[in-house]
C-alpha positions in Angstrom: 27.6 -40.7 -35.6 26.6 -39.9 -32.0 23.3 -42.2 -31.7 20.0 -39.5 -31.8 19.1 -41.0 -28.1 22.2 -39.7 -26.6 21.4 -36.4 -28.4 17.9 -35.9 -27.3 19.2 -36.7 -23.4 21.8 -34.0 -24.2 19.4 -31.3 -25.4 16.6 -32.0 -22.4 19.3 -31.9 -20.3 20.4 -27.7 -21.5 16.6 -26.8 -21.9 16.0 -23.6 -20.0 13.6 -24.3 -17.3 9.9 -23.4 -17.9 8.6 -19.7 -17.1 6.2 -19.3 -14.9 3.5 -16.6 -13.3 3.6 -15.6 -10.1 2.4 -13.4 -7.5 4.9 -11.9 -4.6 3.1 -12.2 -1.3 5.9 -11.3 1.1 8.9 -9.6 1.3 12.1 -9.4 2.9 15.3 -7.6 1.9 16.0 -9.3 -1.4 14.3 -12.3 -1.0 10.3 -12.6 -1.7 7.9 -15.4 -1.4 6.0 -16.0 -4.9 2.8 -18.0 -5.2 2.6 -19.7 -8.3 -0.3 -18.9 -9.9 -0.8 -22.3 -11.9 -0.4 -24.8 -8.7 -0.9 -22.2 -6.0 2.6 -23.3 -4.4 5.0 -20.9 -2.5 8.3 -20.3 -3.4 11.5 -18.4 -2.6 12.7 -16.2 -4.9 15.4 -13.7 -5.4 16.2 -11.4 -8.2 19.2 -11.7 -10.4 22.2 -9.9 -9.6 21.5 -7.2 -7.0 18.5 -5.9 -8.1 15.6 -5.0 -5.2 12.8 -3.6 -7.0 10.0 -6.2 -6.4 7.0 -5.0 -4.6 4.2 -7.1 -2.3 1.7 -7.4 -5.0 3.7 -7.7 -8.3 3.1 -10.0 -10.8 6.4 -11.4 -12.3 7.8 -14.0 -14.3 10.1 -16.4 -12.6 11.9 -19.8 -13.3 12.4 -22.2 -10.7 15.9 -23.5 -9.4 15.1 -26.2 -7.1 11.5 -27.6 -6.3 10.9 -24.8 -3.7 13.0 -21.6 -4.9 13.1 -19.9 -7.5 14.9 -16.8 -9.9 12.6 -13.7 -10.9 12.9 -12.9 -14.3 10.6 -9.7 -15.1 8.2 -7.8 -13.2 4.3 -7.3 -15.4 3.6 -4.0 -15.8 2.1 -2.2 -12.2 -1.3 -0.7 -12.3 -0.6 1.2 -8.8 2.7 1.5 -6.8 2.7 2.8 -3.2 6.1 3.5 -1.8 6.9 3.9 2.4 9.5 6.6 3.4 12.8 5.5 5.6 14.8 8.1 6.4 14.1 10.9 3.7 14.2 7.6 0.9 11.5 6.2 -0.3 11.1 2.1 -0.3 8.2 0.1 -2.2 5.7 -1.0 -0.1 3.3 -2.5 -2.5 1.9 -2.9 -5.9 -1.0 -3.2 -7.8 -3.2 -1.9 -5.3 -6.6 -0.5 -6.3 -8.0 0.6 -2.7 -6.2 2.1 0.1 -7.8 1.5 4.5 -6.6 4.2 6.7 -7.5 2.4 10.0 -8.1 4.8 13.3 -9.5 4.2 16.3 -11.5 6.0 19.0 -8.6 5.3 21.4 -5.7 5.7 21.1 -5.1 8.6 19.5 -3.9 9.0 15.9 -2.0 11.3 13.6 -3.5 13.5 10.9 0.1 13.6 9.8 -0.3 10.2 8.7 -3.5 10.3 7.5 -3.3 12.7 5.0 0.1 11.9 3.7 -1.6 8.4 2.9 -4.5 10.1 1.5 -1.9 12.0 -1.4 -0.1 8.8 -2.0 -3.5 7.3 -2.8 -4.4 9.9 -5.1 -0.6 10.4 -6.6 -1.2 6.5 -7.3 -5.0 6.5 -8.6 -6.0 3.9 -6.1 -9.3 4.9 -3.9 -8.9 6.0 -0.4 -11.3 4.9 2.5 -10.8 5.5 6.1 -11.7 2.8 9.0 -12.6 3.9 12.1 -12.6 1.5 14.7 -13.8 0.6 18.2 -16.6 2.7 18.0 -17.9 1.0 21.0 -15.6 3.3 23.2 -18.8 6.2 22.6 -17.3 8.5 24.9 -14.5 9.4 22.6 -16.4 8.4 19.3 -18.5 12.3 19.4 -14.7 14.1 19.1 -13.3 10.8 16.9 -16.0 11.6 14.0 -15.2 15.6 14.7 -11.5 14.8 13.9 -12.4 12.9 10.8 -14.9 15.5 9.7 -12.5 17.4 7.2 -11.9 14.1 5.2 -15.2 13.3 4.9 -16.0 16.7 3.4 -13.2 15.8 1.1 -14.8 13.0 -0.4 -13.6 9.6 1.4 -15.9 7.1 2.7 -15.9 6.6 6.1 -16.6 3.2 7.8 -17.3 2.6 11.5 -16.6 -0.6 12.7 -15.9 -2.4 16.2 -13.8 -5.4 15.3 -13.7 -7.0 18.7 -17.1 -6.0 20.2 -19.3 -6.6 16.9 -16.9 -9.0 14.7 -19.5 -10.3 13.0 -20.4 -6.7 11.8 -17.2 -5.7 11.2 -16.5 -8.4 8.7 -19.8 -7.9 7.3 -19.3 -4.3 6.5 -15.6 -4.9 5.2 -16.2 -8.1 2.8 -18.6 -6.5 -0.3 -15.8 -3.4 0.0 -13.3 -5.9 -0.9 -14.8 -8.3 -3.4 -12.9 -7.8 -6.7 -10.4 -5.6 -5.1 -6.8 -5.6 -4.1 -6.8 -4.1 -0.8 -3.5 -2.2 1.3 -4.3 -1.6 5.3 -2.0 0.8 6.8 -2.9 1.8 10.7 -1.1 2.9 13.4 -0.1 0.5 16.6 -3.1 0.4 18.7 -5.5 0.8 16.2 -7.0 -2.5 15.6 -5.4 -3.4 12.3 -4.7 -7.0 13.4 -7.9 -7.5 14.8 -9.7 -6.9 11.6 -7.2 -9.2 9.0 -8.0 -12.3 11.6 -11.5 -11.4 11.5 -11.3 -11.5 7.3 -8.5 -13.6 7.4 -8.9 -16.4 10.2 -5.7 -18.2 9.3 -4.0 -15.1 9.1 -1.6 -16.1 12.3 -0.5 -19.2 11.0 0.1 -17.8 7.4 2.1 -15.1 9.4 4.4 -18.3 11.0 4.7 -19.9 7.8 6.1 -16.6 5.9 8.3 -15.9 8.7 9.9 -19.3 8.6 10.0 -19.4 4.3 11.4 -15.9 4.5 13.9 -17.2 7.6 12.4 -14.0 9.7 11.9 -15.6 12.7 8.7 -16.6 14.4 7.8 -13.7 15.6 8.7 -11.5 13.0 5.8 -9.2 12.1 7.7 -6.7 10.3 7.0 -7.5 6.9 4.8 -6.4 4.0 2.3 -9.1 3.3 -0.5 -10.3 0.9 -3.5 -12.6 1.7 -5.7 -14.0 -1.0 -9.3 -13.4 0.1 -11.1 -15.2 -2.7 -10.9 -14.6 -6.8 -9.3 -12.0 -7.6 -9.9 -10.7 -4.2 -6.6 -10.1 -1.8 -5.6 -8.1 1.1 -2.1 -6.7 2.1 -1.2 -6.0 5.9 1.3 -3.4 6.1 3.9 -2.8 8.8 3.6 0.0 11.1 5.6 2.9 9.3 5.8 6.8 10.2 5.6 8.0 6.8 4.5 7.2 3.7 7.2 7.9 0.5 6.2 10.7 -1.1 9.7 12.3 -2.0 9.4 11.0 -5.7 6.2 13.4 -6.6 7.1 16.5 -8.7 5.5 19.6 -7.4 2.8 19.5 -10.3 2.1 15.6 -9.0 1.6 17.1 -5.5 -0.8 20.2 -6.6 -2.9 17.3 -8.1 -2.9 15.2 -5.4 -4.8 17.3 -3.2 -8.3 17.3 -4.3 -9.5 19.9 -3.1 -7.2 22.2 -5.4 -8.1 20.6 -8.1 -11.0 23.3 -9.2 -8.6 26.3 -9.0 -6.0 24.8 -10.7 -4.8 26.6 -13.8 -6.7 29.7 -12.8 -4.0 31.5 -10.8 -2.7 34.6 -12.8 0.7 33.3 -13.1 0.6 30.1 -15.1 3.9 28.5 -12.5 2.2 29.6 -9.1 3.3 27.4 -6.4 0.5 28.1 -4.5 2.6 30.3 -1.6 2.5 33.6 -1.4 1.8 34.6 -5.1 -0.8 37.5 -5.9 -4.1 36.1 -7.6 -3.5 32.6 -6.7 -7.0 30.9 -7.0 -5.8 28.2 -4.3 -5.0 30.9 -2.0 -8.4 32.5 -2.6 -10.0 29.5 -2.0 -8.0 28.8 1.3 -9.3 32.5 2.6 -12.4 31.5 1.5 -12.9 28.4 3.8 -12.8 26.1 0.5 -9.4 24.8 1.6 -8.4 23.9 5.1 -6.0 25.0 6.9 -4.4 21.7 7.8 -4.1 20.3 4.0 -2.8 23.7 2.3 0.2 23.4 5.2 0.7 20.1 4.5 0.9 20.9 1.0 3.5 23.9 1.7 5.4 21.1 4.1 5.6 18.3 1.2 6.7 21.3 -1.5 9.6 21.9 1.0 10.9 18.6 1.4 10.1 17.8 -2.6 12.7 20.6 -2.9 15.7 19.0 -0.7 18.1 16.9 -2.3 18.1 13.8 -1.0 21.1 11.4 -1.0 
């Protein structure tokens, strides 16, 4: 008989290493930096086979494979999935979000484009929108600045002014009760200040930036990269890269109408119960839009995002 010692060694030996929880704080390509949640450590993980679905932001399941690296097995269920658009395809960008910071500035300028295509992701995804508008120092631009932003205030979402380099103190004071309990996204243009106000509510955010390049082999001055920050319990903030678009090719046409929520109140009263909200006779969006209820801007947005929902896309 083969002595019970010998057999025990064998069986430890073939266990299947321990599952653990994780959070994904960074990723690149196919490979993503987990922080366990038990010991707090990082890791570097990759998905079996050739699987890339794994957000910034997703909770998973993983099983280490050396002391520092690890195998993802499953992904928890999302609460929120934002998506960024290459190219006419649309990539994850992050998950679990509940709250969404437009950043603008006074100077330089900034797209409408972009804001209100991140404003219909946010709503497509349930996660609440707020814009930022910084350097509000620079007053003589600030007058046409709040002009500009005017419509999306009407619409609903909060507007904070902040001047991250001439009132820090301020600026981190307005932007720390809006976070507590919240997973926050910021998404800004180049130029607008973005950086300035993670190092203000992240003060080691440079380093943690050096040490996720070099986990993720990016290079030191890669800054490229989707990232998450843990801010305090259940409290984190994700800086986004600088992106044109945001993915919005995967909405359905009735996702879209919804989106905008300022249709929302005429919905379901046009005559024809499929109005696409065109060109169709007694279309209460339409009414609306000749009534100064709906701008301008958003309904041609809308008829922009119906067109390109309607390519196919390879």
């Amino acid at each position: 008989m083969r002595p019970i010692a010998a057999k025990n060694a064998k069986t430890a030996k073939t266990a299947a290493p321990a599952t653990e929880t994780g959070i994904v704080i960074a990723a690149h390509g196919r490979h993503y930096l987990v922080q366990a949640k038990a010991t707090g450590e990082k890791l570097q993980c990759v998905t079996r086979g050739k699987k890339g679905d794994v957000a910034v932001g997703d909770i998973l399941q993983f099983q280490r494979t050396s002391p520092n690296q690890g195998v993802i097995d499953s992904i928890a269920e999302r609460k929120s999935l934002l998506y960024r658009s290459d190219q006419y395809k649309s990539k994850l960008l992050a998950a679990n979000v509940t709250q969404l910071f437009i950043v603008v500035a006074t100077e330089p300028g900034f797209t409408d484009d972009l804001i209100s295509r991140a404003l219909i992701a946010a709503e497509s995804a349930g996660v609440d929108a707020h814009l930022v508008l910084n350097k509000i120092d620079i007053e003589a631009s600030l007058p046409k600045t709040l002009q500009r932003l005017a419509p999306y205030a009407a619409l609903g979402y909060p507007i904070h002014q902040v001047s991250a380099r001439a009132a820090p103190d301020a600026t981190r004071d307005t932007f720390m009760p809006l976070l507590a309990g919240q997973s926050t996204i910021l998404i800004g243009q180049s130029g607008m200040g973005k950086s300035s106000i993670i190092n203000l509510i992240v003060p080691d955010a440079e380093i943690a930036v050096r040490e996720i390049s070099a986990a993720l082999d990016t290079g030191k001055h890669t800054t490229t990269f989707t990232r998450l920050y843990p801010v305090g319990a259940d409290t984190s903030i994700i800086d986004s890269p600088g992106f044109q678009e945001f993915g919005l090719y995967q909405l359905t046409e009735g996702m879209l109408e919804r989106a905008f929520r300022e249709f929302r109140p005429y919905l379901g009263k046009c005559k024809f119960y499929n109005c696409h909200h065109l060109s169709e006779p007694s279309c209460a969006v339409l009414e609306a839009l000749e009534e100064g209820k709906i701008a301008p801007m958003r309904h041609a947005l809308y008829k922009q995002l119906l067109h390109e929902a309607s390519q196919t896309l390879y």
